[in-house]
N, C-alpha and C positions, 0 to 999 in steps of 0.2 A: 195056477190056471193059465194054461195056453190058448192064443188066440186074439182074437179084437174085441174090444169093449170100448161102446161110445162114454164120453163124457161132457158135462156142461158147461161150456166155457160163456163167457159173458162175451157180448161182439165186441165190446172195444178191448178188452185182452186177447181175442182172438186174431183182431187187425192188428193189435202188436205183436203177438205172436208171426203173421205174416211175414213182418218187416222185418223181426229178427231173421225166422227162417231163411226169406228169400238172402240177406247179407250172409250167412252161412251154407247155402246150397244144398237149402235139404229142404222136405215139405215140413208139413206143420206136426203131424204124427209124430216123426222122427224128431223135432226140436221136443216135444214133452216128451216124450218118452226118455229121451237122452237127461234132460231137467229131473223128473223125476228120479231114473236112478242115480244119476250125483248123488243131489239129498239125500237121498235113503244111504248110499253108501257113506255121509257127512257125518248123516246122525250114528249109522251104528259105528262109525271110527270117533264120537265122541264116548259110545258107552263105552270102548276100549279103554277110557282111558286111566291112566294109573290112579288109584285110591288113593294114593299114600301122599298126592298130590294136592291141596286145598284147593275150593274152589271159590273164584272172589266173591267176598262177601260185604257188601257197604255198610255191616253192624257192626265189623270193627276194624273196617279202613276207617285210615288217618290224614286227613287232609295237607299236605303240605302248603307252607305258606310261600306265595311267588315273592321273591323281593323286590322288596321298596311295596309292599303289599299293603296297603292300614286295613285297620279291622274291622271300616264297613264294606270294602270291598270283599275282604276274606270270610265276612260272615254272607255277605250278599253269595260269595261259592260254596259256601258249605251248607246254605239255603237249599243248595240245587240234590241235595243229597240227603233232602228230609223228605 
């Protein structure tokens, strides 16, 4: 679809929006519009990406231990990964 379609911004994303735009010398259209297709272009160059490649998975990463680490410290980090 070609053309303009309004959208809902919230005002204070909007007034941020402002600030970035005016720092970049463009209106505020032009800052989303450009934001927008990034993304899209971000996301479909993640679907590109190779299969054959794992993707991380915290069910069987391995925590390494920092040295000089004791093991309530090292259980206090591997806490963060339950």
């Amino acid at each position: 679809m070609a053309g303009t379609v309004q959208v809902a911004i919230k005002a204070d994303v909007y007034e941020a929006a402002q600030r970035v735009a005016k720092l970049d010398n463009v209106d505020v259209s032009t800052l989303v519009e450009d934001l927008v297709r990034r993304h899209s272009e971000y996301v479909a160059a993640l679907g590109d990406l190779d299969p054959a490649i794992p993707t991380f998975d915290l069910e069987h990463y391995e925590l390494q231990r920092d040295p000089g680490e004791d093991d309530a410290d090292y259980e206090a980090r591997l806490s963060l990964f339950r």
